[in-house]
N, C-alpha and C positions, 0 to 999 in steps of 0.2 A: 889386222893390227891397227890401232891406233895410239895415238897421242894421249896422255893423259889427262883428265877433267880438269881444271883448277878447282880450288875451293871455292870460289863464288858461285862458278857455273853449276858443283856438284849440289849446292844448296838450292840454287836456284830451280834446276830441274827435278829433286826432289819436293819441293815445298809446291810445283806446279801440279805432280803427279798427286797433291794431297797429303802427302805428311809432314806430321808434326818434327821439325828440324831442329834439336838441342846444340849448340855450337858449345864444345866443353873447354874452358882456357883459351890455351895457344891452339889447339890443332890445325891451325891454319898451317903453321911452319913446325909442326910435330912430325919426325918422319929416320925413317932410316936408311936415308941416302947417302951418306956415308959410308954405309956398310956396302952398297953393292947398286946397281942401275937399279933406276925405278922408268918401265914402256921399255917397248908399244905395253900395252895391254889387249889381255885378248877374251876376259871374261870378269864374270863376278861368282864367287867364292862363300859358301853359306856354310855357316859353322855353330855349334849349340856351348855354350860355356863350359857346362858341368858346375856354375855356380848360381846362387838365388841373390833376390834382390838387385836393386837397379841402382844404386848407388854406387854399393859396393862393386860392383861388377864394372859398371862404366870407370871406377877410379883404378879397377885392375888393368881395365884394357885401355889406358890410357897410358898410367906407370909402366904397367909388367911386372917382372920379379926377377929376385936374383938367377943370373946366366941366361933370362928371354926380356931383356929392356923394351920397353913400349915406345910407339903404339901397338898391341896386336893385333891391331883390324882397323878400317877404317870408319864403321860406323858399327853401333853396337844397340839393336833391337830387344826393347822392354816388353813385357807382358799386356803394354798397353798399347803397342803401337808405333811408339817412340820412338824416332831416333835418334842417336845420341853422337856425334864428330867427332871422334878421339884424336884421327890422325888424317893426314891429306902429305901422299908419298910412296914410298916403301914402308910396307909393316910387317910386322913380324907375323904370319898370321898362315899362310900356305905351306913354308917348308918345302922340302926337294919333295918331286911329284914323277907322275910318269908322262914320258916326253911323246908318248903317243897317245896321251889323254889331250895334254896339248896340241897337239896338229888336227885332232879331232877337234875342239874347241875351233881353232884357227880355220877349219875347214867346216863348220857346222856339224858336224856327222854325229851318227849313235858313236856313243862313249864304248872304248875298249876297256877289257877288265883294267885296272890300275897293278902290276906286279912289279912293279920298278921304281925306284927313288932316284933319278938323274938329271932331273931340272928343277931350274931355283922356278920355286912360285913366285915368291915375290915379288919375284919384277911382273909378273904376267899377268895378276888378278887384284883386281879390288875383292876385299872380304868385306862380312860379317857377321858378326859374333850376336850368337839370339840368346836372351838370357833364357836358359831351361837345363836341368839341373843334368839332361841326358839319360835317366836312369829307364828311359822308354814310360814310366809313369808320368813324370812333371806332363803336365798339361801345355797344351800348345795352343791358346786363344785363338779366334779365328781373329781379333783386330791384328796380335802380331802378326798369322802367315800370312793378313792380306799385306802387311807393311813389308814384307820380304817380298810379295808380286810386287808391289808398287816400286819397291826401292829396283829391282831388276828392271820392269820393265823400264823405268825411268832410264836408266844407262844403257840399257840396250837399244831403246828406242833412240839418244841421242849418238850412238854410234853407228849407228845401223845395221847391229845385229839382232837375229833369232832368240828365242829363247833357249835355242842349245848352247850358245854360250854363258849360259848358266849351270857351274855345277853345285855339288856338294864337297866336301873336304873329304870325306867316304870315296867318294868316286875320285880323287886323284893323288893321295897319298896311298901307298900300304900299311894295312893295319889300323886306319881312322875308322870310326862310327858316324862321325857326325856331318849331317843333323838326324837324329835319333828321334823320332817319334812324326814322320811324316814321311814319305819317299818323294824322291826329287823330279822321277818321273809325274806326279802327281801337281809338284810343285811346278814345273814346266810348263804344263795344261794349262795350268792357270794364267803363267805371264803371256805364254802365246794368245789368249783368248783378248788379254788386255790389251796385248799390240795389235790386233787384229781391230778392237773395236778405238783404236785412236786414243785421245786424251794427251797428257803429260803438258797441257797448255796453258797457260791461265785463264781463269774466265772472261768473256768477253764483255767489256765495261755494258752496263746496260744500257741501251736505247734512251738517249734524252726524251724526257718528256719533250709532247708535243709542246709548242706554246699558244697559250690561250689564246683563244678567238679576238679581236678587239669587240669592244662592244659600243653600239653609237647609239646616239641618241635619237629615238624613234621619233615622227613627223608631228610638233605639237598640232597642228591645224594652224591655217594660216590666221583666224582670228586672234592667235597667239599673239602676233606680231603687231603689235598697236602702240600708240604716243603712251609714254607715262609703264609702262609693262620692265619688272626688272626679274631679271632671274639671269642664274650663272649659266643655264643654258645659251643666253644671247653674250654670252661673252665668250663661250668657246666655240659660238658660230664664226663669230668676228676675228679669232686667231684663226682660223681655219681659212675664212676666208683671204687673213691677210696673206697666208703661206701658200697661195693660189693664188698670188698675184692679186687681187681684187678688192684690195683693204683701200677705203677710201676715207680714213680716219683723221684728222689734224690733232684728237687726243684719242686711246682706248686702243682696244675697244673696251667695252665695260661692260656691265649689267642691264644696264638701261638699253633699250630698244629707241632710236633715235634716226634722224634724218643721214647722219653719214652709215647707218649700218642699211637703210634702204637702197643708199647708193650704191652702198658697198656690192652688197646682195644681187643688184639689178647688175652689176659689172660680172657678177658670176653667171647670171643669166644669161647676159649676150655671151658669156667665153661658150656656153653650153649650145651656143646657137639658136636660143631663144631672138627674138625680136618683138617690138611692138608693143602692145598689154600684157605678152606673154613675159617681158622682159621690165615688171614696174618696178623690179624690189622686193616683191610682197613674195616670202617662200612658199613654192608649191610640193608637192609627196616629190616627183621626181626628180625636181632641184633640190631639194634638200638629202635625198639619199642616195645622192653623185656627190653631196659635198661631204659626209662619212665627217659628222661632228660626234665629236669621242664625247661616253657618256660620262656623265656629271654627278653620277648618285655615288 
């Protein structure tokens, strides 16, 4: 037994299992609670229309008709896969059943013959209504019967049940057919296989790209660095080294290659442990690819 889905959650964990979710109107608060309890709930409820077309059908099993008022069901599967929200609550849609098809339900087990009509479905089962005309010809897509695993597995999965609390309206009123032109036992197969192999999740955002490499400025050669020499490479040496402490600037730095940028340089020298002539100013390969000056192109 459980509690019943809300409408958010029931859209939510269908659109996760992969289908397509039509929200019709109101059926957020479309329901026939009034008439009688709606939970626990103890299964889901597969049913064939007897009628064509997807419009008409969805605006059937939404309305109803005179002496069966809508909803009839709580989502209503098209020829394409579709599902369609009619109602979120009690719906008209199960009718009295047999109360040991239920405890079978409630206890997982093989289904008893169905010969009795003595308990309300409605409060018991989510349905839906597959649009096919029932006559065992209409054709049964494979996108719809996968949208009937997927819509089962979906609730099953979030409840935590089996695939045996899945039936057919065949198997729990007297005297139903439907759903006509597939066996349930068949249909069963299928949702067990889908809860076995997981899913019903959303996909997991993809992996940020990496972020690119910085790129530096490779070692001009120290002849680089002479009186009168301007390039923007010596001016993003000279930020570099001012954010290293080692900026010995009173203006800049700048382009020009100058006597405060030699200072500068040689005070990055000695942070590096340089001394001596090893420490003039003048860049060498190693002092310059410890100081990781961003490139300039």
């Amino acid at each position: 037994m459980a509690q019943p889905l809300s409408a958010s959650k029931m859209v939510e964990i269908l659109r996760a299992e992969g289908l397509t979710v039509h929200e019709v109107r109101r059926w957020r608060t479309h329901n026939r609670n009034a008439k009688g309890p709606w939970g626990p709930v103890n299964g889901v409820m597969i049913h064939h229309t007897v009628t064509s077309g997807t419009e008409a059908t969805v605006n059937l099993c939404y309305d109803g008709y005179a002496g069966l008022p809508g909803p009839l069901c709580h989502g209503v599967v098209d020829k394409e896969g579709h599902v369609h929200m009619v109602g979120n609550g009690r719906a008209n849609h199960a009718g009295l059943g047999d109360r040991d098809v239920l405890n079978a339900v409630v206890g997982e087990r093989r289904l008893p013959a169905d010969n009795q009509a003595d308990t309300d479905g409605n409060r018991h089962f989510y349905g839906f209504e597959c649009v096919n005309l029932g006559d065992g010809k209409d054709p049964w897509p494979e996108a719809q019967k996968e949208a009937i695993e997927k819509i089962a597995a979906a609730i099953c999965r979030y409840h935590g049940w089996s695939e045996r609390s899945v039936i057919g309206h065949k198997e729990w009123q007297p005297g139903k057919v439907d759903p006509r032109g597939f066996t349930m036992d068949g249909m069963r197969e299928r949702i067990a296989g889908r809860l076995r192999a997981g899913g019903g999740k959303p996909a997991p955002a993809p992996a940020p790209a990496p972020a690119p490499k910085p790129s530096y400025e490779p070692f001009p050669g120290a002849a680089f660095f002479r009186a009168g020499r301007r390039s923007p490479v010596i001016t993003a040496m000279g930020r570099r080294l001012v954010a290293e402490g080692c900026g010995r600037y009173q203006e800049g730095p700048g382009p020009e290659w100058t006597e405060a940028d030699r200072r500068s340089y040689a005070a990055w020298q000695r942070k590096l442990g340089y001394s001596g002539a090893d420490a003039d100013g003048t860049p060498g390969r190693a002092s310059w690819d410890r100081l990781k000056v961003p490139d300039v192109k």
